[in-house]
N, CA, C and O atoms as CSV, one atom per row, in Angstrom:
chain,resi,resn,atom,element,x,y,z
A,1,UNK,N,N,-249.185,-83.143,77.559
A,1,UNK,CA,C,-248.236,-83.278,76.472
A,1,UNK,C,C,-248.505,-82.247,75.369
A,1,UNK,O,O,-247.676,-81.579,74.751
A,2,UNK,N,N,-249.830,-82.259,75.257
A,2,UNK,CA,C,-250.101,-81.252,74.004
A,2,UNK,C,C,-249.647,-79.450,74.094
A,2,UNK,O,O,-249.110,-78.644,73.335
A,3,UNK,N,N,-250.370,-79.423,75.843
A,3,UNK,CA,C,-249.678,-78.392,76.036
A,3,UNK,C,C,-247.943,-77.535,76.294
A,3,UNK,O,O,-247.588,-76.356,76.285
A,4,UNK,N,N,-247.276,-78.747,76.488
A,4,UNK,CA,C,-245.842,-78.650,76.425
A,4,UNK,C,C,-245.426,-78.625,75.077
A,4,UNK,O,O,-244.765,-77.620,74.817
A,5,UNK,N,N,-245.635,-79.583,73.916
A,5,UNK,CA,C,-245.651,-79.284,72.419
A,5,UNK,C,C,-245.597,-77.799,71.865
A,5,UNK,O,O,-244.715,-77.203,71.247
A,6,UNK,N,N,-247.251,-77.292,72.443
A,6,UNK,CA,C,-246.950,-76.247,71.711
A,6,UNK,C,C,-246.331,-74.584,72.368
A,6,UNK,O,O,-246.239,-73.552,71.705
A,7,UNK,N,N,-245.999,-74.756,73.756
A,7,UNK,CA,C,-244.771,-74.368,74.436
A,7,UNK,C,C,-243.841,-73.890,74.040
A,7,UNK,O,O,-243.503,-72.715,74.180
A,8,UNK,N,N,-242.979,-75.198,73.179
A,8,UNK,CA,C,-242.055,-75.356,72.125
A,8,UNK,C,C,-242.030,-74.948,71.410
A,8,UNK,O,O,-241.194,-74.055,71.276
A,9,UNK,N,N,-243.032,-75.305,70.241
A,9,UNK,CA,C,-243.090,-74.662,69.051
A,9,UNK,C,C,-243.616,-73.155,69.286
A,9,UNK,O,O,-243.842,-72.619,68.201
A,10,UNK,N,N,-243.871,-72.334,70.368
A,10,UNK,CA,C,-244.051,-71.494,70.114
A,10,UNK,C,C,-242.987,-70.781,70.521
A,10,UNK,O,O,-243.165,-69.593,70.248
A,11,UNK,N,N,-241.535,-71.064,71.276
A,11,UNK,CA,C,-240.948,-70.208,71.326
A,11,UNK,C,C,-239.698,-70.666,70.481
A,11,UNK,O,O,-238.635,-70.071,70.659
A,12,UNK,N,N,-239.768,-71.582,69.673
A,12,UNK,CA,C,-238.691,-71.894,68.705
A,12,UNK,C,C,-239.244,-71.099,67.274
A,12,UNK,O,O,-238.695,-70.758,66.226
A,13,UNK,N,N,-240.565,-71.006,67.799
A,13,UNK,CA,C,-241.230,-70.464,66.006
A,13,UNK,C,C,-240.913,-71.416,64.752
A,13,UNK,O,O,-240.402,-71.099,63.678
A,14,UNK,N,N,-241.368,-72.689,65.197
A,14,UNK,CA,C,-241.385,-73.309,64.324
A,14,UNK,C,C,-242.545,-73.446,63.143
A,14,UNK,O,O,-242.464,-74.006,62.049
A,15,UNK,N,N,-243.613,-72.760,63.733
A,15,UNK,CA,C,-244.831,-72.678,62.769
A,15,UNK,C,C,-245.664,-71.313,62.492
A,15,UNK,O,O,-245.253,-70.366,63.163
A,16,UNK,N,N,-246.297,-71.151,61.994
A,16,UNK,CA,C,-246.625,-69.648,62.116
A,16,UNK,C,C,-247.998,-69.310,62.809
A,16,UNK,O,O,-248.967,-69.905,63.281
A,17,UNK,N,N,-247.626,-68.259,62.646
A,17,UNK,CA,C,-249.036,-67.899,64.068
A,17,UNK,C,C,-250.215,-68.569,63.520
A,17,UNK,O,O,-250.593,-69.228,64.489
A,18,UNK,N,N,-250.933,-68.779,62.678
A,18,UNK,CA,C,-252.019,-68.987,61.566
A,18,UNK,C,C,-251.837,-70.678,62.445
A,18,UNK,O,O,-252.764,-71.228,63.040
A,19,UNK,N,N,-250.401,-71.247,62.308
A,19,UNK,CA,C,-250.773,-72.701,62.432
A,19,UNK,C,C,-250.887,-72.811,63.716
A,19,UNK,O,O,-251.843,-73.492,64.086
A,20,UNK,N,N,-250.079,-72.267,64.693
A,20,UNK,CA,C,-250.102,-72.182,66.527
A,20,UNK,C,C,-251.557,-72.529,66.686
A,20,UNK,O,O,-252.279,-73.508,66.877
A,21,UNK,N,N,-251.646,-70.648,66.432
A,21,UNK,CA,C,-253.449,-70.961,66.828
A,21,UNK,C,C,-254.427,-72.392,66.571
A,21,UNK,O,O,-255.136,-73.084,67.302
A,22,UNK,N,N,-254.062,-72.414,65.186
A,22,UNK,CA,C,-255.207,-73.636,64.905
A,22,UNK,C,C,-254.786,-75.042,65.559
A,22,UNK,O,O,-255.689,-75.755,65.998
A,23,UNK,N,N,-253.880,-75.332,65.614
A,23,UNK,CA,C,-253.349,-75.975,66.633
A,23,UNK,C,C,-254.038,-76.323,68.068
A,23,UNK,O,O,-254.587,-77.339,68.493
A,24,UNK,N,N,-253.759,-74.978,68.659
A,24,UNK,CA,C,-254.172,-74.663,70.069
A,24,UNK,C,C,-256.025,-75.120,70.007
A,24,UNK,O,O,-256.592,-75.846,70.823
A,25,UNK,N,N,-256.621,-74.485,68.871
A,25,UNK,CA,C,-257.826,-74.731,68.959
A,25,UNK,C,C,-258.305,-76.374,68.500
A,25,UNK,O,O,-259.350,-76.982,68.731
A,26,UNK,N,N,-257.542,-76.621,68.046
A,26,UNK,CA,C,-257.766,-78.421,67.666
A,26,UNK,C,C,-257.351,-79.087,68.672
A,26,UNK,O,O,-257.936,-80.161,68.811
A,27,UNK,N,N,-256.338,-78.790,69.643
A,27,UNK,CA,C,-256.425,-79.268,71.145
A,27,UNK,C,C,-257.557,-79.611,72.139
A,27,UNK,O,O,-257.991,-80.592,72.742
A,28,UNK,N,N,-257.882,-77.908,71.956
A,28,UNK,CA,C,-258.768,-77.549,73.413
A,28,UNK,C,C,-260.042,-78.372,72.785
A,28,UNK,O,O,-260.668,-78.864,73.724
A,29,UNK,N,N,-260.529,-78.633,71.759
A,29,UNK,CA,C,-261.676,-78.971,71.247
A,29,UNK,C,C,-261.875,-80.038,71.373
A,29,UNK,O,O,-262.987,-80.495,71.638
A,30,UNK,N,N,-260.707,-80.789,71.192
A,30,UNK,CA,C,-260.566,-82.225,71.792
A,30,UNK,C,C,-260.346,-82.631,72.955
A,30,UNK,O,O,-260.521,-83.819,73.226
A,31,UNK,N,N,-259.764,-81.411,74.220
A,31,UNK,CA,C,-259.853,-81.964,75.623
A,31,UNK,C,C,-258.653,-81.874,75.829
A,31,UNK,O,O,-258.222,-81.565,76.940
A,32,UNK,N,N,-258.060,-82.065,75.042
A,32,UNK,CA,C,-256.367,-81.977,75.731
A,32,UNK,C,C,-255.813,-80.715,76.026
A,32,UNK,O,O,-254.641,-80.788,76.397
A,33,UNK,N,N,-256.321,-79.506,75.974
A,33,UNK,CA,C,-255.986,-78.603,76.542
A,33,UNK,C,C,-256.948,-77.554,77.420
A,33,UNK,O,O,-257.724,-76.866,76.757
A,34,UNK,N,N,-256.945,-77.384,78.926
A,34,UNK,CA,C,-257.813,-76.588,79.609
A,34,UNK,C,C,-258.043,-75.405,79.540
A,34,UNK,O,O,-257.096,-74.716,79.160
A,35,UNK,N,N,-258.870,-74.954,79.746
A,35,UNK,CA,C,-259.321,-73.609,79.499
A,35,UNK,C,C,-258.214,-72.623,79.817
A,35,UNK,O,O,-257.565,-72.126,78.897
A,36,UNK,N,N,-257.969,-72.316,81.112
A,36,UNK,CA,C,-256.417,-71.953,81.273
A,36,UNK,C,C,-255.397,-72.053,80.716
A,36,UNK,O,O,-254.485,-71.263,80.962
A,37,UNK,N,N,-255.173,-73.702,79.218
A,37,UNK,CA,C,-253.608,-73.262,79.166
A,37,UNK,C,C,-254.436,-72.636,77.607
A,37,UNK,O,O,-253.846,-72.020,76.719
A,38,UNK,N,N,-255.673,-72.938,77.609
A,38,UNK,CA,C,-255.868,-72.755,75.892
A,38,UNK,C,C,-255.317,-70.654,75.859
A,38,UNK,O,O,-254.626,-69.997,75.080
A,39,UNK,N,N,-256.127,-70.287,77.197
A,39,UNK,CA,C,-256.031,-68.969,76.952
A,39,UNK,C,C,-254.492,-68.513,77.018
A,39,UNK,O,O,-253.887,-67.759,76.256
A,40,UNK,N,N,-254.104,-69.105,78.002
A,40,UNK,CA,C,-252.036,-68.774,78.889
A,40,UNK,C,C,-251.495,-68.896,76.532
A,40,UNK,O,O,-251.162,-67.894,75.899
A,41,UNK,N,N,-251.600,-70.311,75.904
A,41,UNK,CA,C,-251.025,-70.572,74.921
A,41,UNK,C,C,-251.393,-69.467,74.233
A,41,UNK,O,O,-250.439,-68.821,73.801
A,42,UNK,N,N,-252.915,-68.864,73.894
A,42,UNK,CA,C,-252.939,-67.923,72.773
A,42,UNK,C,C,-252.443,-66.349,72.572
A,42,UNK,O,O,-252.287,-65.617,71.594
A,43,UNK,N,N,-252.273,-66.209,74.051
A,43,UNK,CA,C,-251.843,-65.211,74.680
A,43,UNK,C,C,-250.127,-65.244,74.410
A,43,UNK,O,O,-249.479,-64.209,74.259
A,44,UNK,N,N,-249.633,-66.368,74.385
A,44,UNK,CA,C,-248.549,-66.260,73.894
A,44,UNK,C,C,-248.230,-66.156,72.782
A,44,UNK,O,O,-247.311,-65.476,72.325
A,45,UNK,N,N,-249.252,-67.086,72.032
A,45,UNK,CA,C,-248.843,-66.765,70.163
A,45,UNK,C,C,-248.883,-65.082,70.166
A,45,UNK,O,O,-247.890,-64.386,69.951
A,46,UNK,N,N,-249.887,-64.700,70.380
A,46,UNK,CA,C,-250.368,-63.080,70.080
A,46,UNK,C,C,-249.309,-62.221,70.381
A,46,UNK,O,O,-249.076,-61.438,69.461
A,47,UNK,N,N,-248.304,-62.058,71.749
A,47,UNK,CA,C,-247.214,-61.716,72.219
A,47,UNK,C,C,-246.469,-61.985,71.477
A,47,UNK,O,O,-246.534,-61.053,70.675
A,48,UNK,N,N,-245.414,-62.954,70.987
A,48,UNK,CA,C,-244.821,-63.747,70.136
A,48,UNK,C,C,-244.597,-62.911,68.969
A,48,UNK,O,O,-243.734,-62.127,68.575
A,49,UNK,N,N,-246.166,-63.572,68.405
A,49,UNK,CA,C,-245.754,-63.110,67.351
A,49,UNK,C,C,-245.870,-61.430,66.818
A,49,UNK,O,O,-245.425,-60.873,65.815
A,50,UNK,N,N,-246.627,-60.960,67.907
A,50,UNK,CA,C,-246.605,-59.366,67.335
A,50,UNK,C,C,-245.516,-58.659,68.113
A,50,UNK,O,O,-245.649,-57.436,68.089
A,51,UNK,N,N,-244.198,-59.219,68.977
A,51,UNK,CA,C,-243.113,-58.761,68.952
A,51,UNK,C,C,-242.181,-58.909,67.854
A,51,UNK,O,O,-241.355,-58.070,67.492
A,52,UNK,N,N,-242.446,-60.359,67.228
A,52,UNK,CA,C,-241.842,-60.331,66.015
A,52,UNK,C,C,-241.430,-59.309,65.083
A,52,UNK,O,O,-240.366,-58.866,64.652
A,53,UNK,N,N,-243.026,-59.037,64.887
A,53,UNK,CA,C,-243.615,-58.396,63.470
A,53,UNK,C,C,-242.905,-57.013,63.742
A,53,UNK,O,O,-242.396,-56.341,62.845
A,54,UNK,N,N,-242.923,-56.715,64.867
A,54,UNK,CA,C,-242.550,-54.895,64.897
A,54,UNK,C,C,-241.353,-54.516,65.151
A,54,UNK,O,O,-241.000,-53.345,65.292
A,55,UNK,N,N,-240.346,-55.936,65.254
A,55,UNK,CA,C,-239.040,-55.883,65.389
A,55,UNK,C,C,-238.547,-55.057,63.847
A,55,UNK,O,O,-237.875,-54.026,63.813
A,56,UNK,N,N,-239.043,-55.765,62.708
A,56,UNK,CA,C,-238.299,-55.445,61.264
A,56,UNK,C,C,-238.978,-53.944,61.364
A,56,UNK,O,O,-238.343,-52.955,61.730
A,57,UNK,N,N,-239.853,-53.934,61.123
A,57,UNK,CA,C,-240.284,-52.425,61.479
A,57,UNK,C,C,-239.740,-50.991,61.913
A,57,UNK,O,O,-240.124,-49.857,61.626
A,58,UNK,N,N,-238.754,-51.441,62.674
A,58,UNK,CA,C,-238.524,-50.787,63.834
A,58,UNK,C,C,-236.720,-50.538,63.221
A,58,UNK,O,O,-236.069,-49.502,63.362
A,59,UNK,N,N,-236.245,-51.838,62.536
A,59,UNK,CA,C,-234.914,-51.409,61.579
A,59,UNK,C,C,-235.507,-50.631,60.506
A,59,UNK,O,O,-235.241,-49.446,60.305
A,60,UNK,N,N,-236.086,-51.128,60.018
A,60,UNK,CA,C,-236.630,-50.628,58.271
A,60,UNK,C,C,-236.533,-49.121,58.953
A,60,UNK,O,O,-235.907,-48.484,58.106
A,61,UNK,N,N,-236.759,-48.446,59.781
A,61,UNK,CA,C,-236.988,-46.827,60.430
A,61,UNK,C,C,-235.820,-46.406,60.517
A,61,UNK,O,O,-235.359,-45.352,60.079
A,62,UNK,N,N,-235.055,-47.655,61.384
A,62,UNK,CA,C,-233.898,-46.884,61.282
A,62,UNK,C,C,-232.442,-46.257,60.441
A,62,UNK,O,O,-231.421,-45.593,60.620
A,63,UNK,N,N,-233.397,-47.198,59.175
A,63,UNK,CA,C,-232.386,-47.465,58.256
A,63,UNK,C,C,-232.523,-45.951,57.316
A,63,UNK,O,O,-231.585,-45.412,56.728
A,64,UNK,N,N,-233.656,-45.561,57.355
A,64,UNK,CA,C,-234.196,-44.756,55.988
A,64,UNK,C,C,-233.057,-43.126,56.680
A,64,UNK,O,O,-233.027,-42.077,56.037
């Protein structure tokens, strides 16, 4: 369950990377998430969110 949760919230972006992560790590610490999805989940925040970030970037260039 925990790992489907944050699934969700990570591709709705309902929280920000800062909270994903800590999230993910307050899971795995407690057991509810395996080594596999802890890494598969952070791997996604990191993707996620640094496609985000370089999207505005990438107008702001084209704009000038």
């Amino acid at each position: 369950m925990a790992y489907q949760l944050l699934k969700q919230l990570i591709k709705r972006n309902h929280r920000t990377k800062d909270e994903l992560l800590r999230m993910a790590e307050i899971y795995h610490a407690a057991g509810r998430l395996s080594d596999e999805q802890y890494t598969e989940l952070t791997n996604s925040i990191h993707m996620e969110y640094s496609l985000e970030s370089s999207e505005p970037a990438k107008a702001a260039d084209m704009t000038e």
